[in-house]
C-alpha positions as CSV (number, residue, x, y, z in Angstrom):
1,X,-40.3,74.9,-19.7
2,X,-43.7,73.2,-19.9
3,X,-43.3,73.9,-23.8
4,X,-39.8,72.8,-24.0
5,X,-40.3,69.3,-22.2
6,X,-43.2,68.9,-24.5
7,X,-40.8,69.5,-27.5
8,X,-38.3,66.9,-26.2
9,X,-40.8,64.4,-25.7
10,X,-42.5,64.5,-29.2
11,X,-38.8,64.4,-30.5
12,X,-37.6,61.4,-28.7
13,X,-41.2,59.9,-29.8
14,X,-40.3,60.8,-33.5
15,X,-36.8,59.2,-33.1
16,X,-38.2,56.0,-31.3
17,X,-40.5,55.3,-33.7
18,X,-37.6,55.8,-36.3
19,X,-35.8,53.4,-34.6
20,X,-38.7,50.8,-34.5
21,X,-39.2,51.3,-38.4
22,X,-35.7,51.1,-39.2
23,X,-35.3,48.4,-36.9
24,X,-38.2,46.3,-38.7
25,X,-36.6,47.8,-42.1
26,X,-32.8,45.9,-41.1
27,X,-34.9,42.8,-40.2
28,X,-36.5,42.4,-43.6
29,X,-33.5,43.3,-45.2
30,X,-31.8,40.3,-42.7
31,X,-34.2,38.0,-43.5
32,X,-34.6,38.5,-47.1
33,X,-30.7,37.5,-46.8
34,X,-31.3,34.3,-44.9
35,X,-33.8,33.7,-47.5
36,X,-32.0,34.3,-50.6
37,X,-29.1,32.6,-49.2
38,X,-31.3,29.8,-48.1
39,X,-32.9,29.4,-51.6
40,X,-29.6,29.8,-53.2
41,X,-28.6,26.7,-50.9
42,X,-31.3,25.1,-51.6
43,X,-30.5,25.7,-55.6
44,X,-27.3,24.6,-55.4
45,X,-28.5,21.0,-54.0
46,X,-30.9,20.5,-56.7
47,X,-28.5,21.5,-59.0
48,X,-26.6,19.0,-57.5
49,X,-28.8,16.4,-57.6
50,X,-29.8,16.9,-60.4
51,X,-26.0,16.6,-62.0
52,X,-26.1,13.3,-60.5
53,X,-29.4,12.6,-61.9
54,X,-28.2,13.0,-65.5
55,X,-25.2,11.4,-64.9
56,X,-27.1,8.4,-64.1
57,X,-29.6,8.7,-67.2
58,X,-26.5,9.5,-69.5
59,X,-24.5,5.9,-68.3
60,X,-27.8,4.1,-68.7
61,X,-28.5,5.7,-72.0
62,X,-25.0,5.1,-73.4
63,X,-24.9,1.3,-72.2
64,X,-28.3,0.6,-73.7
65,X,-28.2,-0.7,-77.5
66,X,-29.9,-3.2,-79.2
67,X,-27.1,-5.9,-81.2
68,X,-27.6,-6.1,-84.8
69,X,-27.7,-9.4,-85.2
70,X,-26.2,-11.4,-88.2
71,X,-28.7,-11.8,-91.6
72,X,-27.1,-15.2,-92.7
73,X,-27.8,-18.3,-90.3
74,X,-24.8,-20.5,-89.3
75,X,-26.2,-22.5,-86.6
76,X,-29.1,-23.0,-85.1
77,X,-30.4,-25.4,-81.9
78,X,-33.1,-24.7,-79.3
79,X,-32.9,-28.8,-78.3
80,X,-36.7,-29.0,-80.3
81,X,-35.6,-32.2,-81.6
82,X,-34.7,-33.8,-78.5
83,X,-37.0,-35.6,-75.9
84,X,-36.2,-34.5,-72.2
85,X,-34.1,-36.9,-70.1
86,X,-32.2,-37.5,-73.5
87,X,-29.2,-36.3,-74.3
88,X,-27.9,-33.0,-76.5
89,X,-25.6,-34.9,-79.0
90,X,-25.1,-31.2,-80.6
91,X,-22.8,-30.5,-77.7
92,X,-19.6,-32.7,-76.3
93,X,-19.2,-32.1,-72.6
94,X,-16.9,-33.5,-69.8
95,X,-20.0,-34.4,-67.5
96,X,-23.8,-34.5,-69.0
97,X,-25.6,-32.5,-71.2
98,X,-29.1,-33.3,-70.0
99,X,-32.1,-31.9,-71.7
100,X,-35.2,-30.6,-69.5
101,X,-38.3,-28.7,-69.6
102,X,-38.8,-25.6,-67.2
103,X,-41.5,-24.9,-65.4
104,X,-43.0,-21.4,-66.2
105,X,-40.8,-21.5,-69.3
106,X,-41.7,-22.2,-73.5
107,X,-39.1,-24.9,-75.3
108,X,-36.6,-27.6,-73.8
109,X,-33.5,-26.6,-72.3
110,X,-29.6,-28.3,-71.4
111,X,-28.6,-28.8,-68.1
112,X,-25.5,-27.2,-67.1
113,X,-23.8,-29.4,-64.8
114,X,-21.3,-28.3,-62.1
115,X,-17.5,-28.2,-63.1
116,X,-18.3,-29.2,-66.1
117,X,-17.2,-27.6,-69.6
118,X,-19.6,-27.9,-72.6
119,X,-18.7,-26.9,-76.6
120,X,-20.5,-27.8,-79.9
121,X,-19.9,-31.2,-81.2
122,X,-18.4,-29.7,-84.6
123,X,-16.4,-27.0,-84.9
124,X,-18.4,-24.1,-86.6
125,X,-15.7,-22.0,-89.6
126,X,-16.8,-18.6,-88.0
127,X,-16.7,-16.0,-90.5
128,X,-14.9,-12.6,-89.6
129,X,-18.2,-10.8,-88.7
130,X,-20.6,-13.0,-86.8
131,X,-22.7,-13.0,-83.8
132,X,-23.3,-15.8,-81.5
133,X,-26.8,-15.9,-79.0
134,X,-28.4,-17.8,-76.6
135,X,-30.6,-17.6,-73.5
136,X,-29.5,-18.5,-69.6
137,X,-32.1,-19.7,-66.9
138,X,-30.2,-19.5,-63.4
139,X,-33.0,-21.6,-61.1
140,X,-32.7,-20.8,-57.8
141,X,-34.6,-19.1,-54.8
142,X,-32.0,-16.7,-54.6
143,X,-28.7,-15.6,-57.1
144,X,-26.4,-15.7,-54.9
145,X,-27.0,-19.9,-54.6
146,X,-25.1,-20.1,-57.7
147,X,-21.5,-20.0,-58.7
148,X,-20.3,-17.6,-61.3
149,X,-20.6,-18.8,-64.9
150,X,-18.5,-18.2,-67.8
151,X,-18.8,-18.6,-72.0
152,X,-16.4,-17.4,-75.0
153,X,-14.4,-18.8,-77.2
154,X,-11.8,-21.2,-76.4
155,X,-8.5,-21.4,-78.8
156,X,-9.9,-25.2,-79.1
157,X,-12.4,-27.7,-79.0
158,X,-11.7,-29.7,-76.6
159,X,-13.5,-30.8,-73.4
160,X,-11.4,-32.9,-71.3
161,X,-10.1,-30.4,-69.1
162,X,-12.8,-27.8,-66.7
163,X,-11.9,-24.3,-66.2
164,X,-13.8,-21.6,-66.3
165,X,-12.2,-17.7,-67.7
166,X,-10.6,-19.5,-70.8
167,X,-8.8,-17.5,-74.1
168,X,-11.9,-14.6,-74.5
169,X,-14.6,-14.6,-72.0
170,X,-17.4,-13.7,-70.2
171,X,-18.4,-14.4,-66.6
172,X,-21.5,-13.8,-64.9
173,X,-21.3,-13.6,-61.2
174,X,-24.0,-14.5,-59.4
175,X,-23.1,-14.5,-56.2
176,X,-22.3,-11.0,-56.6
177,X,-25.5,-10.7,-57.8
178,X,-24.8,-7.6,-60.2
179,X,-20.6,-8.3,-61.2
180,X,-19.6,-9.0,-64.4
181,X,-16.2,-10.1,-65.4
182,X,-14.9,-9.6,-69.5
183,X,-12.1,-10.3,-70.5
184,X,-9.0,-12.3,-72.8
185,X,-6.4,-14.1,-72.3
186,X,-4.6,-13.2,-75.3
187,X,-4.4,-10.3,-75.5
188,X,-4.2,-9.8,-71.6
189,X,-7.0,-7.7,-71.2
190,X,-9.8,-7.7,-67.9
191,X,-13.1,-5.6,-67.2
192,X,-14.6,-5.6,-64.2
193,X,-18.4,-4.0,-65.0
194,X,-22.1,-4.6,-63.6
195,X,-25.2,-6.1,-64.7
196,X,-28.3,-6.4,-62.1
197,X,-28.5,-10.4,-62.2
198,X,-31.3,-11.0,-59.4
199,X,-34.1,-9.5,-61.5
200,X,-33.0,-12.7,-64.0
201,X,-33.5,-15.7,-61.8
202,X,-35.9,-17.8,-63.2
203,X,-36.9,-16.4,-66.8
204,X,-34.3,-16.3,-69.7
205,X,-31.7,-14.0,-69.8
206,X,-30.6,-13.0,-73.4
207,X,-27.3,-13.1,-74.2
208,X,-25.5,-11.6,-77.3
209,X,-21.4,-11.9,-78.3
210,X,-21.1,-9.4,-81.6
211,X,-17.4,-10.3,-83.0
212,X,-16.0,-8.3,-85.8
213,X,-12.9,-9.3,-86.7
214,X,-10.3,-9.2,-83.1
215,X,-13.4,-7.0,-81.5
216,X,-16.3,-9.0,-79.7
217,X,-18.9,-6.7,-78.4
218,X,-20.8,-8.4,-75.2
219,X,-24.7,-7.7,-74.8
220,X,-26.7,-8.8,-72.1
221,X,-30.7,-8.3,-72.6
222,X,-29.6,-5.4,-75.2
223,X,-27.2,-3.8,-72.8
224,X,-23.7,-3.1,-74.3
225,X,-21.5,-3.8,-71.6
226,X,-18.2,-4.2,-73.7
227,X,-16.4,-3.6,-77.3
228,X,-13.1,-4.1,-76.8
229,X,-10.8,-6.1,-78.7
230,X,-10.5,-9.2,-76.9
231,X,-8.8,-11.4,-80.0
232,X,-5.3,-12.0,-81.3
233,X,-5.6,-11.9,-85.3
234,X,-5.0,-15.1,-85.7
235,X,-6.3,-17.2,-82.8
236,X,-8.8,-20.0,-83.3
237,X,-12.5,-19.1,-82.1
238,X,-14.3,-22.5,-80.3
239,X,-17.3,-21.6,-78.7
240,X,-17.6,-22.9,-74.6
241,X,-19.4,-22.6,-71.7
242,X,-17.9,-23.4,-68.1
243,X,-20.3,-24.3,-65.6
244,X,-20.0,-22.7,-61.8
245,X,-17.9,-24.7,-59.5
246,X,-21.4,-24.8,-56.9
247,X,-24.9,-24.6,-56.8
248,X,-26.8,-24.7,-53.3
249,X,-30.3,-25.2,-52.3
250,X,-31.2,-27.6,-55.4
251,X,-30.1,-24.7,-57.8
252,X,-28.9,-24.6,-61.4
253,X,-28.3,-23.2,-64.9
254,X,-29.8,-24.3,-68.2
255,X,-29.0,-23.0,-71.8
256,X,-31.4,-23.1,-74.9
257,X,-32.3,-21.1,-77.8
258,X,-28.5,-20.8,-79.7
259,X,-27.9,-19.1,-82.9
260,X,-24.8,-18.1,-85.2
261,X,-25.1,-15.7,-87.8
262,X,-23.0,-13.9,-90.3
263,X,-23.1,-10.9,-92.6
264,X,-24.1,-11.5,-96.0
265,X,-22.6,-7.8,-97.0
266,X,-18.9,-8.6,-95.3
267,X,-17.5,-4.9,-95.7
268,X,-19.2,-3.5,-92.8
């Protein structure tokens, strides 16, 4: 009896020491699941971010472009010639066009006035393929002081009227601080894209319109944000700019630095 109890007890050691081992065996086997499936989660975030990640490096490096500007010179005036507290007589305007000096800044600049509309004096003969730049100082403590601004090319030269958004245009929103507004009146065409403006207040701003023909490519500090065609084939192209409607806090916008060019080899 002695011999059979003995017996019993070493088997039901032999099985609960199974049982431990087993036990531990199903609890690595358990936990190695919780960590695979952890890891896998934790994969499939990354992966995740990561997507969004490349997303974000593939809009910025498809919107990024230098503009080839134009080889033969049109027009040229960075206000050089002009003493400040005169006046531009390159430009006609409905209110002033005021040159200044900024502070911080190289050159002379014109004063953008509120509601007012300024073109060149003399119509400039575009050629199909051009390109049109200049540079944009918003002064201000903050961007959102100053009311959107807008430039393009008007169907005429004339300055007796303020509007802003007029035949093919662009217009920076400042108050939005990052909106941008593109778009034509004829054809009837409007996009609504972004461009970080707060990083611009105070230092120039570089602004490029690329037209080709009834296309007009829009570059602000070498960013493409549109190529679109955004003229009827036959409308008349007068150069504008429409001043915001407000500027608070002793704000303001001045222009300098504009340039025309054309294509010498006109196939392209």
């Amino acid at each position: 009896m002695k011999t059979d109890k003995k017996i019993t007890e070493l088997l039901f050691l032999v099985l609960l020491l199974s049982g431990i081992e087993m036990h531990a065996q199903l609890s690595d086997i358990f936990q190695n699941g919780e960590d695979k499936t952890t890891k896998f989660k934790e994969k499939k975030i990354d992966k995740n971010t990561t997507s969004e990640e490349g997303k974000d490096a593939y809009r910025s490096e498809n919107r990024s472009s230098t503009a080839v500007a134009g080889d033969s010179l049109i027009f040229a005036e960075d206000f050089s010639a002009f003493q400040p507290g005169t006046t531009a007589t390159s430009f006609k305007t409905n209110g002033a066009a005021t040159i200044r000096m900024v502070e911080g800044q190289k050159g002379k600049w014109m004063e953008i006035g509120n509601r007012e509309i300024y073109k060149f004096l003399i119509p400039l003969n575009y050629p199909r393929r051009f390109t049109l730049s200049f540079d944009i100082i918003a002064k201000a403590e903050e961007v959102k002081e100053i009311a959107p601004l807008s430039f393009g090319f008007a169907s005429d030269n004339s300055v007796h009227h303020y509007d802003s958004n007029i035949g093919t245009y662009v217009q920076l929103h400042y108050y939005d601080t990052d909106q941008v507004y593109i778009g034509s009146i004829e054809p009837k065409k409007f996009l609504n894209t972004t461009f970080d403006l707060q990083p611009w207040v105070n230092r120039p701003l570089h602004i490029v319109l690329s037209v080709n023909g009834e296309r007009m490519a829009v570059y602000v500090d070498d960013v493409n944000l549109a190529d679109e065609v955004l003229f009827s084939p036959t409308v008349a192209k007068n150069f504008y700019i429409s001043a915001p409607w407000r500027y608070a806090n002793d704000s303001g916008v001045l222009v300098s630095n504009f340039k025309v060019s054309g294509f010498r080899n006109r196939t392209k």
